[in-house]
C-alpha positions as CSV (number, residue, x, y, z in Angstrom):
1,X,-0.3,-12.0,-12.2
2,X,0.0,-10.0,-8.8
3,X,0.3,-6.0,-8.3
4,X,4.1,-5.3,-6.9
5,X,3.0,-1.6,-7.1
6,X,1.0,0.3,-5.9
7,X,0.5,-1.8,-2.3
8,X,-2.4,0.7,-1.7
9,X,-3.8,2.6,-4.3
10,X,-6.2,5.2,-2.9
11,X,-7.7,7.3,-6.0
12,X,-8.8,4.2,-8.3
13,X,-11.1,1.4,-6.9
14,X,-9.5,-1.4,-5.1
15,X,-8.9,-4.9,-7.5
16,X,-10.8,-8.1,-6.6
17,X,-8.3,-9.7,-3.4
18,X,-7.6,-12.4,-5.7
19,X,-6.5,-10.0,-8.0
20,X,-3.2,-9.3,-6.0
21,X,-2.1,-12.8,-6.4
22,X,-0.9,-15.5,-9.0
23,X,-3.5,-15.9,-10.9
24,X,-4.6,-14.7,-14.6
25,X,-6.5,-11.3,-14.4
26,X,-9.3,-11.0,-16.8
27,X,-9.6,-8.5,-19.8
28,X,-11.2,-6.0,-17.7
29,X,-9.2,-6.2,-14.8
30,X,-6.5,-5.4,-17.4
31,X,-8.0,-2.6,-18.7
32,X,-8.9,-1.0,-15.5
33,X,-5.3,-0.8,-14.3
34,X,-4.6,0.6,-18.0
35,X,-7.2,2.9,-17.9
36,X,-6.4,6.6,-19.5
37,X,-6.7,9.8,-18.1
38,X,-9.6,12.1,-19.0
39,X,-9.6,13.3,-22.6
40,X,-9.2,17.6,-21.4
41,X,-6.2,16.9,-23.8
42,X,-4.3,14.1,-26.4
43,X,-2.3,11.3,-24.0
44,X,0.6,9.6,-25.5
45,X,1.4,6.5,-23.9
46,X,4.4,3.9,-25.8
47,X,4.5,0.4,-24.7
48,X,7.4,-1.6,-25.3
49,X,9.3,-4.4,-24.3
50,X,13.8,-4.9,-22.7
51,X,15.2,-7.4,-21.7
52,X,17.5,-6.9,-18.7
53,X,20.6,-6.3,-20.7
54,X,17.9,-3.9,-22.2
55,X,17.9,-5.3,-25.9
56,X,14.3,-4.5,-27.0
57,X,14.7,-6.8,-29.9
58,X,16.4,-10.6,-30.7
59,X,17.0,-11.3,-34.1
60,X,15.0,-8.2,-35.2
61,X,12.0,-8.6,-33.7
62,X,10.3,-8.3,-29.9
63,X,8.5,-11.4,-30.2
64,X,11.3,-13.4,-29.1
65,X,11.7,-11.7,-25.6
66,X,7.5,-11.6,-25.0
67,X,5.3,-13.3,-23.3
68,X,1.8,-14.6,-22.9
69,X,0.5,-12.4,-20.1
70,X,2.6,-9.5,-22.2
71,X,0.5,-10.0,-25.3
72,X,-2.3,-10.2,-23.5
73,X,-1.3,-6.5,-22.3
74,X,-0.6,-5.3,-25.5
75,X,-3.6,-6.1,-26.8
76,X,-5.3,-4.7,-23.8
77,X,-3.4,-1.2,-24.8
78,X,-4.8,-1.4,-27.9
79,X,-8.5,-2.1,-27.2
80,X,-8.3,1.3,-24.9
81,X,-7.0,3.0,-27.8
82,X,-8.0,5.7,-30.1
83,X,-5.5,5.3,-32.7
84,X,-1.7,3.1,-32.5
85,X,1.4,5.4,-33.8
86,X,4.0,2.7,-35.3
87,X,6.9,3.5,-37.7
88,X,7.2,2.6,-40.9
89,X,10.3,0.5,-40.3
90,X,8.8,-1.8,-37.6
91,X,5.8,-1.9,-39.9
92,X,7.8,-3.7,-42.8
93,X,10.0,-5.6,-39.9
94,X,7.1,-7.0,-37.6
95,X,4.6,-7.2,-40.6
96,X,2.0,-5.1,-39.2
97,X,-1.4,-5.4,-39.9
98,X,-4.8,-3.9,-39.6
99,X,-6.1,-3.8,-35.3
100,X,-9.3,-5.9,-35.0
101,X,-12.3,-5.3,-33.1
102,X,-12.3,-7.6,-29.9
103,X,-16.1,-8.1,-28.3
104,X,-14.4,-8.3,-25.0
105,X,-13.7,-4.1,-25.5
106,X,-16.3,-3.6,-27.5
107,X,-18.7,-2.0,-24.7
108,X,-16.2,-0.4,-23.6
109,X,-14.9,1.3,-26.4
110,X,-19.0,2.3,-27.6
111,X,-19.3,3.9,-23.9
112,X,-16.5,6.0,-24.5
113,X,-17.3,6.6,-28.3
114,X,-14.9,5.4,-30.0
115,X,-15.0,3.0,-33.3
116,X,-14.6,-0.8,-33.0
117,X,-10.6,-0.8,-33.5
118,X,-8.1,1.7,-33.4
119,X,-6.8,3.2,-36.3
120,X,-2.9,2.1,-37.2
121,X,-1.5,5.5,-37.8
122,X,1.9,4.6,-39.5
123,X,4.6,7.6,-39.3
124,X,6.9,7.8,-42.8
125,X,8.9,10.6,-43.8
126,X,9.3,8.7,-47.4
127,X,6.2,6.6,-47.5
128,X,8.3,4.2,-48.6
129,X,5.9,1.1,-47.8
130,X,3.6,-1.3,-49.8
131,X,0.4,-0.6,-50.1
132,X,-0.5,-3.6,-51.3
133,X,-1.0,-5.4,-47.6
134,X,-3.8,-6.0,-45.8
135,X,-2.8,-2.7,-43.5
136,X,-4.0,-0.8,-46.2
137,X,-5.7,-2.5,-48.4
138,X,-8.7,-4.0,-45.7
139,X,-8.6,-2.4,-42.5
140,X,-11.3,-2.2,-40.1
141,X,-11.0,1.5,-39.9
142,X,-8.7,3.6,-42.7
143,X,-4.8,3.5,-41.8
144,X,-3.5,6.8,-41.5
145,X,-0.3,7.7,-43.2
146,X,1.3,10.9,-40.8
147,X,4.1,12.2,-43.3
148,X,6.0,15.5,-43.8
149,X,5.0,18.0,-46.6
150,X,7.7,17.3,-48.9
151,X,6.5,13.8,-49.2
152,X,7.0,12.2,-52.5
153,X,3.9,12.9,-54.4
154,X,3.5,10.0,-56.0
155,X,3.9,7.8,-52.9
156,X,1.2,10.1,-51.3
157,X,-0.9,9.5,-54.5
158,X,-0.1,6.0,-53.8
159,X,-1.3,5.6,-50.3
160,X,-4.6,7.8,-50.9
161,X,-5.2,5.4,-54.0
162,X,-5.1,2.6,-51.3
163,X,-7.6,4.0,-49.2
164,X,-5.3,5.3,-46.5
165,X,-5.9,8.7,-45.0
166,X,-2.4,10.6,-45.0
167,X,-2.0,13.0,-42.7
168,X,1.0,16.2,-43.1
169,X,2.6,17.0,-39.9
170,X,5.8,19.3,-40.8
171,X,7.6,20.9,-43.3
172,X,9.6,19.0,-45.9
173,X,10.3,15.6,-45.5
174,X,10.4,15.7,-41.6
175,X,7.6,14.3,-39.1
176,X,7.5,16.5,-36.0
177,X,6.3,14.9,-33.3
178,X,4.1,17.4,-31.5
179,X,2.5,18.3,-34.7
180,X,1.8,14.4,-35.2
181,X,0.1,14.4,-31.7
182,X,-1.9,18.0,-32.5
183,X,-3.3,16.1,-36.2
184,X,-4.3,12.9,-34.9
185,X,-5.8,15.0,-31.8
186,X,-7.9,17.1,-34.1
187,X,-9.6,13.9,-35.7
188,X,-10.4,12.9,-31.9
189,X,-7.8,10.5,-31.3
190,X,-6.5,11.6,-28.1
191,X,-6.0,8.3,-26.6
192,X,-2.8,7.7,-28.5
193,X,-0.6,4.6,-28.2
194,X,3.0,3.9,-29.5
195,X,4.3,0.6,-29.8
196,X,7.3,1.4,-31.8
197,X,10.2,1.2,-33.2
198,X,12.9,2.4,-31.3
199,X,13.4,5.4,-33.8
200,X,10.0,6.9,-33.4
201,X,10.1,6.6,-29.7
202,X,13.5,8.6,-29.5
203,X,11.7,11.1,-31.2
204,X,8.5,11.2,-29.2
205,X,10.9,11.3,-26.3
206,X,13.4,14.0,-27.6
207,X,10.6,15.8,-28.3
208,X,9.0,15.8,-25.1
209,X,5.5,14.6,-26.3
210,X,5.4,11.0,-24.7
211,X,3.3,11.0,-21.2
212,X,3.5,7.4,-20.6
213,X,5.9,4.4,-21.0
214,X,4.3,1.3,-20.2
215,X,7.8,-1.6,-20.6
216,X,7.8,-4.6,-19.4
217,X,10.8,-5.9,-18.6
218,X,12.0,-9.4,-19.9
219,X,13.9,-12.0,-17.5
220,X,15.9,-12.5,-20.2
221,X,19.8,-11.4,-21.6
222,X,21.0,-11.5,-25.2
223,X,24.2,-9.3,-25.5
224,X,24.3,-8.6,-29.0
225,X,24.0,-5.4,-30.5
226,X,20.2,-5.1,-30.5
227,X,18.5,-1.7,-30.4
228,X,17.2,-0.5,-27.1
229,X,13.8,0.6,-26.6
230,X,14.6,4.2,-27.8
231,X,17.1,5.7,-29.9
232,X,18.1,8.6,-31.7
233,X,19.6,12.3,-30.5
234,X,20.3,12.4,-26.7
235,X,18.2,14.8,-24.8
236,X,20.5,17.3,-23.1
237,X,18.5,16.8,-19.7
238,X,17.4,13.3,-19.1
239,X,13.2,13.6,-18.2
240,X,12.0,11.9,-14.8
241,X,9.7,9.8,-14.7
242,X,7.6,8.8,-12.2
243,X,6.0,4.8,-11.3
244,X,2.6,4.7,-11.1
245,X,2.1,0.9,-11.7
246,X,4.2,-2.2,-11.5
247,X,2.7,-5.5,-11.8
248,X,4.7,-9.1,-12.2
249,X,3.8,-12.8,-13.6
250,X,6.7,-15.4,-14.0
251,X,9.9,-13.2,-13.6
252,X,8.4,-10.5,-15.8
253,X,8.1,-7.4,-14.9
254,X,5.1,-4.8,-16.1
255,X,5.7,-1.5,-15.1
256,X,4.0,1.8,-15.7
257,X,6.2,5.6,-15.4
258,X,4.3,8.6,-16.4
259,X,5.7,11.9,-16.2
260,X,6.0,14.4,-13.4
């Protein structure tokens, strides 16, 4: 792996010189250049994966158009996280389960007190899901369950019979995203991290909430009528973005826009 971007970056240390060139960058190397901001308020990062005909899925799923250095990324996302935000339809498509504590983070995550994984907090308007899987059932720490108010009752009753924490952030059956952000926020996960699906991240987006996108982009093409990395309602001004980070290993490209 080698950093395209920045060529000189003044306000964070400098990486090892090695570190600019082909080779595999360690787990902390990783995590330095992922590093979030200070915690004076909740920061909302998304990472996701296009290929360059910007598909974000083949055949359903992102798997197809990953990589090993872009695994290795995501997980590095998630061992800097407080909690992981996913949807509930990518959590019955990609068959989530529970985030495990790696002993590579594990300093880490002590010094800057958080638990040994993140939580998976899984956004559902319906809470249509089964709570029979190991993402409820035995988790490291409790999944949360962010739902609106008019949730079905029984399906709340459900989840919290499951062991899941569920967490109301609007009225009826609608999730609003800044509330989402403000609940998770007041149980001290400020480091957030989306990973998806497309849905949710059009709403984070529409909403204005999202302060990060971390994509890497995939040398490949599909055509198709795959789903690009956000959808949902267009915003009636697009929101700039700026680089901060762009970093390459076989033709794929890792970049980092945070906004201005």
């Amino acid at each position: 792996m080698r950093r395209l971007f920045p060529v000189t970056d003044l306000t964070t240390p400098a990486p090892r010189p090695e570190a600019a060139t082909g080779r595999e960058w360690t787990l902390d190397e990783l995590a330095e250049a992922y590093a979030y901001p200070g915690r004076e308020r909740p920061w909302l990062r998304a990472n996701m994966v296009s290929t360059l005909d910007g598909a974000a899925q083949h055949d359903g799923r992102s798997q197809g158009i990953s990589c090993a250095a872009d695994m290795r990324i995501f997980g590095t996302l998630r061992g800097l996280a407080d909690a992981v935000l996913v949807g509930a339809e990518t959590v019955r498509l990609e068959g989530y389960r529970p985030a495990r504590a790696r002993e590579a983070f594990a300093d880490r995550r002590a010094a800057a007190g958080q638990g040994p994984a993140p939580a998976i907090a899984v956004v559902s308007a319906g809470l249509d899901l089964d709570f029979s899987l190991p993402l409820f059932v035995s988790p490291l720490v409790p999944t949360l369950l962010i739902t609106g108010a008019g949730a079905p009752a029984d399906r709340v009753h459900a989840a919290r019979e499951a062991g899941a924490e569920v967490l109301f952030a609007g009225e009826g059956a609608v999730v609003e995203p800044a509330r989402a952000v403000a609940e998770l926020a007041a149980r001290g996960h400020t480091r957030l991290l989306t990973e998806g699906g497309p849905r949710l991240l059009g709403q984070f987006v529409a909403a204005g909430v999202l302060d990060e996108l971390c994509l890497t982009v995939s040398p490949m093409l599909t055509a198709g009528g795959a789903q690009r990395i956000a959808t949902g309602p267009a915003m009636s001004v697009p929101e700039r973005f700026a680089l901060t980070s762009l970093l390459e290993e076989a033709g794929f490209l890792f970049s980092r826009y945070g906004k201005i």
